[in-house]
C-alpha positions, 0 to 999 in steps of 0.5 A, a space after each residue: 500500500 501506498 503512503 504520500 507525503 508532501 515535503 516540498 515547502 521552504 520552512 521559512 518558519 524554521 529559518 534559519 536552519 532550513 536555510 540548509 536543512 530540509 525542514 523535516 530532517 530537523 531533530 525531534 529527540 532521537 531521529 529527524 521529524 521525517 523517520 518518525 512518520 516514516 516508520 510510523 507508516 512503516 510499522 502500519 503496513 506501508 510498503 511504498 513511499 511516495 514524496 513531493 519534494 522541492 527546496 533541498 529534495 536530494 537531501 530528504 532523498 539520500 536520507 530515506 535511501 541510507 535509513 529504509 529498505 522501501 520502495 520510495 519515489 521523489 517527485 520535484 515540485 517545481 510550483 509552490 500552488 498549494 497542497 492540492 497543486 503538490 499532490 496533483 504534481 504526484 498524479 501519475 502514482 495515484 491508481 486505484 489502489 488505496 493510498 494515505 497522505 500524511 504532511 511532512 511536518 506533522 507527528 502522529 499517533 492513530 490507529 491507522 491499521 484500523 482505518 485501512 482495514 475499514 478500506 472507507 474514504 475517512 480523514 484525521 480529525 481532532 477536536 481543537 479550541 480554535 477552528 480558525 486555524 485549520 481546514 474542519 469537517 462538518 458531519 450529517 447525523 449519520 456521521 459522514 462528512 457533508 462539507 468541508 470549510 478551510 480556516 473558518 472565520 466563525 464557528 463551523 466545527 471543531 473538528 480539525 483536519 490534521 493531515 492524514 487522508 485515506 482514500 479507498 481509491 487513489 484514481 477518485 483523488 486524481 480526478 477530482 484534482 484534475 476538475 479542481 486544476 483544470 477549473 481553475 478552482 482556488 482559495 486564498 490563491 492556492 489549490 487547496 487539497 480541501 476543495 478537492 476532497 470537497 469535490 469528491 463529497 460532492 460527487 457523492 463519495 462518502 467520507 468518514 472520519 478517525 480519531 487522531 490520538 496525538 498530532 504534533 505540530 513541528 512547524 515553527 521553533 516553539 512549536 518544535 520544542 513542544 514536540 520535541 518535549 512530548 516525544 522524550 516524555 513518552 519514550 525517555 522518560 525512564 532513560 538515564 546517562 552518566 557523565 563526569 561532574 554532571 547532572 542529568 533530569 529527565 527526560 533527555 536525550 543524549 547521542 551515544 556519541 555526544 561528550 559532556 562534562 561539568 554540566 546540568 542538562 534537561 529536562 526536555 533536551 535533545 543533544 546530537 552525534 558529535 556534540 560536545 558540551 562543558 560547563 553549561 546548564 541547558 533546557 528545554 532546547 534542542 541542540 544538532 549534531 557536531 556543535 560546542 556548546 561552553 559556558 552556557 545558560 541556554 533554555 528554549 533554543 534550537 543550534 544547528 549544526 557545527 555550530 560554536 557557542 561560548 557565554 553567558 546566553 539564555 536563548 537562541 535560534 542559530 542555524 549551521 556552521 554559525 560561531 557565537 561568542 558573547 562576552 
């Protein structure tokens, strides 16, 4: 079964470190935020990977091709229209076989074995306080899916839309982007892939929907953060380390190859290969691969990588290969 994930956007929310990263290889505890939902599918039966890629595509490529033994394709967009124009640019592989899509930037937990199993047009939703900010679905006393509003300005539903489609048929979609490209059909200047699917609902193509446990938004730096400390809630709680002269307060997560010493690290702290850390109280941060952190007190901060820090700092958003000193 097919998954596709649309990974072609800039980050220009993360820069500056998708000024040479692809936004989804930034770090989210242990792995990048792409292997998380790669072996999420994985691990829920997907044996081929579809993704739409754009700024920095061959990094995610030789990524996905070093890390999984699965079938994988990458389609360049080289039009940024919107998330239906991305999905529309992947149209070849849409067939009648079932297909899922999954956002590049969006950590999940739901029961997606089930979904497939039903083998029904259903859509990820969760609750939320504020609808304004999404796509959200409107259902008919039968449960099924009668209209779908993207970011409504007064209250519709507060049943978000959160990224994750399944489709019984992959071609239904297609067509549907194709009258929805070919129409010329737009909102806020874009080709929504919510007025496709509003198009196949249309078309009298039943949809369901499914319950999204846990949706973790990593677009942004705060937003990233907060991920980051959920996921080393849920899997490092009970990890410990030891290092010379330092204390450690879970939850962290700490490469096997990083080197610390005389230092206070955590809680919410993700470190990377390589990196090397001395005399520094750090938190809720999350530091990349082959950095030196000294004499530091930093909390809330993102440091790409190979990036030199030395003084008395409290926060910081700093990209690759960047030197720091403060006096």
């Amino acid at each position: 079964m097919k998954a596709l994930i649309p990974v072609a956007g800039y980050g220009t929310r993360m820069r500056p470190h998708t000024l040479t990263q692809p936004k989804v290889l930034l770090p989210v505890a242990d792995k990048p935020m792409i292997a998380h939902i790669v072996e999420k599918l994985i691990g829920d039966g997907i044996d081929e990977l579809i993704f739409v890629v754009g700024h920095l595509g061959n990094k995610i490529e030789e990524f996905i091709r070093a890390n999984y033994q699965i079938k994988s394709s990458f389609i360049q967009q080289t039009e940024f229209l919107g998330l239906g124009h991305a999905i529309y640019t992947a149209r070849d592989y849409l067939d009648n076989q079932p297909l899922i899509i999954v956002l590049g930037d969006t950590i999940y937990e739901a029961n997606l074995q089930k979904v497939i199993k039903a083998g029904k047009n259903s859509l990820g939703v969760k609750k939320v306080d504020d609808p304004r900010r999404f796509g959200v679905a409107l259902l008919n006393k039968n449960g099924f899916i009668k209209k779908l509003i993207e970011k409504p300005k007064k209250f519709a539903s507060d049943l978000a839309l959160v990224g994750i489609y399944y489709f019984h048929n992959g071609n239904d979609l297609k067509n549907a982007l194709t009258k929805l490209i070919t129409a010329g059909i737009k909102t806020n200047d874009e080709y929504q892939l919510t007025d496709a699917l509003q198009i196949m609902i249309d078309d009298a193509q039943p949809f369901t929907t499914f319950k999204v446990n846990g949706w973790y938004d990593c677009g942004k730096p705060e937003t990233l953060l907060e991920t980051n400390a959920i996921i080393l809630k849920r899997d490092f709680s009970k990890k410990t380390y030891k290092y010379k002269n330092t204390i450690i307060i879970p939850p962290v997560f700490i490469h096997p190859l990083a080197n610390i010493q005389n230092s206070i690290i955590g809680p919410n702290v993700t470190i990377g290969r390589d990196t090397k850390i001395e005399r520094s109280i750090i938190l809720a941060s999350i530091i990349n691969s082959e950095s030196t952190i000294r004499s530091l007190y930093l909390r809330n901060s993102i440091i790409g990588t190979n990036v030199d820090i030395q003084g008395p700092v409290r926060s910081l958003n700093v990209g690759d290969y960047s030197e720091l000193i403060v006096d």
